[in-house]
C-alpha positions in Angstrom: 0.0 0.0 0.0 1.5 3.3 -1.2 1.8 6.3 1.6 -0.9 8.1 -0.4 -3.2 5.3 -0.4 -2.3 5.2 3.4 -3.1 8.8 3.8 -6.6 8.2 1.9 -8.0 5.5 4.0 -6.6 7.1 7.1 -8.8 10.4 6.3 -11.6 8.3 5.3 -11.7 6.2 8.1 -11.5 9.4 10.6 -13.9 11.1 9.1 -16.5 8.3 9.3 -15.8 8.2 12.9 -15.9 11.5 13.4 -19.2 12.4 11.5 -21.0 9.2 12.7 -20.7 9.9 16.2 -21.7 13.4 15.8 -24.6 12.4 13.4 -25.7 9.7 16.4 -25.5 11.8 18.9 -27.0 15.2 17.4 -29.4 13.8 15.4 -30.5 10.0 16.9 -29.9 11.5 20.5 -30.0 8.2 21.9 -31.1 9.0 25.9 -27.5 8.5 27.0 -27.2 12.2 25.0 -30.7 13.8 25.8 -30.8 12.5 29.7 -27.1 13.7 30.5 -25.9 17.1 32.3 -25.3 20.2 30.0 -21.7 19.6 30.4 -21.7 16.0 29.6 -24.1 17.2 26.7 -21.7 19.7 25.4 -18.8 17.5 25.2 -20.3 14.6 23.9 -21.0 16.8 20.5 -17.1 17.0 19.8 -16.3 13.6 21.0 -16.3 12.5 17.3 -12.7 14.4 16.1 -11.7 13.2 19.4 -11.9 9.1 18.8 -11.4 9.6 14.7 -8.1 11.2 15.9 -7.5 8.7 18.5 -8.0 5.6 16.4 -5.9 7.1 13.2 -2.7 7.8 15.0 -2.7 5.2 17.9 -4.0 2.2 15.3 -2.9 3.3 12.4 0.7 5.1 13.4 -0.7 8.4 11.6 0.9 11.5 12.1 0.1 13.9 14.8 2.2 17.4 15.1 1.4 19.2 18.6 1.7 18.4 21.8 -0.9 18.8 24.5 1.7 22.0 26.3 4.0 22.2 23.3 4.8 26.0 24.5 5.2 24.7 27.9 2.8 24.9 31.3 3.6 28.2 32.7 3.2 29.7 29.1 -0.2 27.9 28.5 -1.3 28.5 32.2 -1.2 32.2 31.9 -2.6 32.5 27.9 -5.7 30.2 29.6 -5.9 32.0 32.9 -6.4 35.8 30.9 -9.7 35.9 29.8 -11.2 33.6 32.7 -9.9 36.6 34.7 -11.1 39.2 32.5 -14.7 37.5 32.0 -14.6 37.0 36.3 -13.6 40.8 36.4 -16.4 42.1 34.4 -18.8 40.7 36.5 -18.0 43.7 39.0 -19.0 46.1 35.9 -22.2 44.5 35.3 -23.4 43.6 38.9 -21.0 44.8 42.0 -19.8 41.0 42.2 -17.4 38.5 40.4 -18.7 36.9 37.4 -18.0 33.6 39.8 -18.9 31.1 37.1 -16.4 32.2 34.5 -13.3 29.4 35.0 -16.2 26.7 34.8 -17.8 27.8 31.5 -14.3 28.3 29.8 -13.2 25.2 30.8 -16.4 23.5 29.3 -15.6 25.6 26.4 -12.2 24.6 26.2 -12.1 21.3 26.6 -14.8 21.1 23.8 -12.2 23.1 21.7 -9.7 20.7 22.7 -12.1 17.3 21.9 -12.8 18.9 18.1 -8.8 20.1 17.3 -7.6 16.5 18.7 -8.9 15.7 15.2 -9.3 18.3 13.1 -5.5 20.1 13.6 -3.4 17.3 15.6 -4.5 14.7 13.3 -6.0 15.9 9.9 -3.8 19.2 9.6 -1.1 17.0 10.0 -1.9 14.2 7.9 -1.9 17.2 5.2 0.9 18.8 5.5 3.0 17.9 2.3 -0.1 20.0 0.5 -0.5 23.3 -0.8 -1.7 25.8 2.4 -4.7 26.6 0.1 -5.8 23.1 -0.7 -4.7 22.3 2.6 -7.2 24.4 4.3 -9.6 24.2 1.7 -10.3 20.2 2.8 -10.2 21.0 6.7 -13.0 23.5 5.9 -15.1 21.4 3.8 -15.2 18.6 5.9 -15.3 20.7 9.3 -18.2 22.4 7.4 -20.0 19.2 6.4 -19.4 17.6 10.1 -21.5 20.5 11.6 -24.1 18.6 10.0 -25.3 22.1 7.9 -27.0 21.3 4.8 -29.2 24.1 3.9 -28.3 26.5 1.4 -28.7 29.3 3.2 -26.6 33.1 3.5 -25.7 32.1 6.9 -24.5 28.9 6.5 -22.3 30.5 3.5 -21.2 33.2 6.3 -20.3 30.2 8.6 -18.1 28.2 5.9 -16.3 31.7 5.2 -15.8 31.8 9.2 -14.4 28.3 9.0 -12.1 28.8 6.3 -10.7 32.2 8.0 -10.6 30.0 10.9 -8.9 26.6 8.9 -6.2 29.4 8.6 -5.7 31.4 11.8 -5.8 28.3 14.0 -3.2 26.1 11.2 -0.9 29.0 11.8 -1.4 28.6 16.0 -0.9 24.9 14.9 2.3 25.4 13.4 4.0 27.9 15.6 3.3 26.7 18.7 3.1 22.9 18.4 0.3 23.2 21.1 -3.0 21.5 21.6 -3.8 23.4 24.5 -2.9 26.9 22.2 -5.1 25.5 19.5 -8.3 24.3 21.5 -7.9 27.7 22.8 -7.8 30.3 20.1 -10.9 27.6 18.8 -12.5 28.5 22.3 -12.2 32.5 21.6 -14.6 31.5 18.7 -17.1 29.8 20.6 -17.2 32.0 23.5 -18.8 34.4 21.7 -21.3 33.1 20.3 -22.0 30.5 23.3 -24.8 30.8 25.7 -23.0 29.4 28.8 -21.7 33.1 29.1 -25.1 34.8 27.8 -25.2 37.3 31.4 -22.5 38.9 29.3 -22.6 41.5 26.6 -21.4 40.8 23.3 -19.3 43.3 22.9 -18.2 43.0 26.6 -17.3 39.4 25.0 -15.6 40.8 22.1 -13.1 43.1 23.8 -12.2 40.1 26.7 -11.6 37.7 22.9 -9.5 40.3 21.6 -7.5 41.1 24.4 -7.0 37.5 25.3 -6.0 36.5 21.4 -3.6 39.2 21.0 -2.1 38.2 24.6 -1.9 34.5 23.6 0.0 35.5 20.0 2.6 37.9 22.1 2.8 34.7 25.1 3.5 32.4 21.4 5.9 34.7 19.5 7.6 35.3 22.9 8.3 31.7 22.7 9.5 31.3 19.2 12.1 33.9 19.8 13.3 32.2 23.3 13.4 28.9 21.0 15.3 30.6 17.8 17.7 32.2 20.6 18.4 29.4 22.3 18.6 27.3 19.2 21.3 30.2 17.5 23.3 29.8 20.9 23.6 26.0 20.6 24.5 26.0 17.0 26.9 28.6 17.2 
């Protein structure tokens, strides 16, 4: 079996795992789905990536590029620990007190984020990385698109595969820099915060200007550690 032939069945073979389980449990919502906590509910949408990815690269020895703290713990710790500050801080603005629920609802968020990119960048990203960025991304949007189970031909469902493509790109180029699941599930989090109703006592562009602060941290906290890495690299080398 040729490596491209090896490639093909490994993409197939994800994908089928990944958009039958999120078909199953979306759309059959057997009472496992329907009787469980939101939490459990939440997750259980993105578990799909999450075991396509698994199988591929435990089973089938596919490649996987990032590692779950690939810029390291402190790093990670204080690009994740940002906006649940900002969002807990905001609370005071809105009602006198800390908006106390914060660190649980990004964490939900997150580890959703972190369930979907297992798959879709650690594995799939990966598995296409000899191709051309724009064909490259092109794929990952199509069938990220088509796993969202979105069919109709509608304006906002052509808004939403623009948004995924934009994304296909900003969160390949997290990918690549910082070698980091956690980075990745997070700037995928950003997304989803603001348009997720775990954090609706918040106003959107309260939301908006906690994402942007928090995104532009994270890329300073990443670029800080490329140059640490290049420096340290130049040193060795030289």
């Amino acid at each position: 079996m040729t490596n491209s032939t090896k490639r093909i069945s490994a993409i197939v073979i994800f994908y089928i795992i990944a958009i039958g389980l999120r078909y199953y449990i979306t759309e059959i919502k057997p009472d496992f789905f329907t009787n469980s906590n939101l939490y459990i509910n939440v997750l259980l949408q993105a578990i799909g990536p999450l075991l396509g990815g698994l199988f591929v690269i435990k089973f089938l020895k596919r490649p996987n590029e990032l590692k779950l703290l690939g810029i390291g713990f402190l790093k990670t710790l204080l690009a994740i620990s940002i906006p649940i500050v900002l969002f807990s801080l905001v609370g005071i603005l809105n009602t006198g007190k800390p908006y106390l629920n914060a660190p649980k609802y990004i964490a939900i968020i997150l580890v959703y984020a972190l369930f979907e990119e297992y798959g879709w960048r650690n594995y799939l990203q990966s598995e296409l990385s000899e191709l051309n960025k724009l064909i490259k991304y092109l794929i990952i949007t199509v069938l990220w698109f088509i796993w969202h189970l979105n069919f109709e031909l509608t304006f906002n469902n052509l808004i939403f595969f623009l948004i995924l493509f934009a994304g296909s790109f900003g969160i390949g180029y997290v990918a690549d820099k910082s070698k980091s699941l956690i980075f990745v599930a997070l700037f995928h989090a950003f997304f989803n915060i603001l348009q997720n109703e775990l954090l609706s006592g918040i106003e959107m562009k309260q939301k908006l200007a906690i994402i942007i602060i928090s995104a532009v941290s994270a890329i300073l906290i990443m670029k800080y550690d490329n140059r640490i890495k290049s420096t340290t690299a130049n040193t060795v080398y030289n």
